[in-house]
C-alpha positions, 0 to 999 in steps of 0.5 A: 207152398213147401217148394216155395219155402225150399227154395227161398230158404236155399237161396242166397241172399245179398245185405242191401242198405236201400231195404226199407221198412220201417219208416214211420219209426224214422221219418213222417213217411208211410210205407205201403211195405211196412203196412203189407208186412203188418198184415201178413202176420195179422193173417198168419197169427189169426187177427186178420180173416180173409177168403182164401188166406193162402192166396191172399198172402202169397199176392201180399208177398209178391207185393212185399218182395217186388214193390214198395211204395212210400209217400210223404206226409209232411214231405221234406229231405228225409222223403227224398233220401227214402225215396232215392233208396227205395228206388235202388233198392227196386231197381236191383231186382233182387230180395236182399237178407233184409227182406228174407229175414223180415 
C-alpha cells in the first residue's frame, strides 16, 4: 500500500474537463463513479463493513480510476453531453488532478 500511495502521490497529473463525478448534483443522471466514491469513504470512515477492506477498496479504485459508468434517468441533451465527456475522459487513459484530488 505505501508504494502504491508513493507513487500515485509523485505522479504528475493533468486538469481534464471531461472528469465527472458528481452528476445527480447537475443533471437527473446517475454515475456508477460517484456511487464507487461514496463507498470507499463508507469503508474507510467505518460506516460500511466488508470481508477484506483492503481488497475490496483497492478493486473499488481501479474501478474509480479506470471506468465510469452513467445512465439516464430521464434521458435528454444533458445525458448526451455527460456521456460525450465521459467518453473523452476514458479515452485519455490517464487519471487526471480531478480524480487525484477527489
Amino acid at each position: 500500500m505505501e508504494e502504491i500511495t508513493n507513487y500515485l502521490n509523485k505522479y504528475t497529473y493533468k486538469s481534464n474537463d471531461d472528469f465527472i463525478v458528481d452528476l445527480h448534483k447537475n443533471f437527473d443522471i446517475g454515475s456508477r463513479k460517484k456511487f464507487v466514491y461514496d463507498e470507499i469513504i463508507d469503508i474507510l470512515n467505518g460506516k460500511q463493513k466488508v470481508e477484506e477492506p483492503k481488497y475490496f477498496i483497492l478493486g473499488s479504485l481501479e474501478e474509480f480510476m479506470c471506468q465510469s459508468f452513467i445512465y439516464p434517468r430521464m434521458g435528454g441533451k444533458e445525458f448526451v453531453d455527460c456521456r460525450t465527456k465521459n467518453d473523452n475522459y476514458l479515452m485519455n487513459g490517464y487519471i487526471c488532478l480531478e480524480g487525484k484530488n477527489r
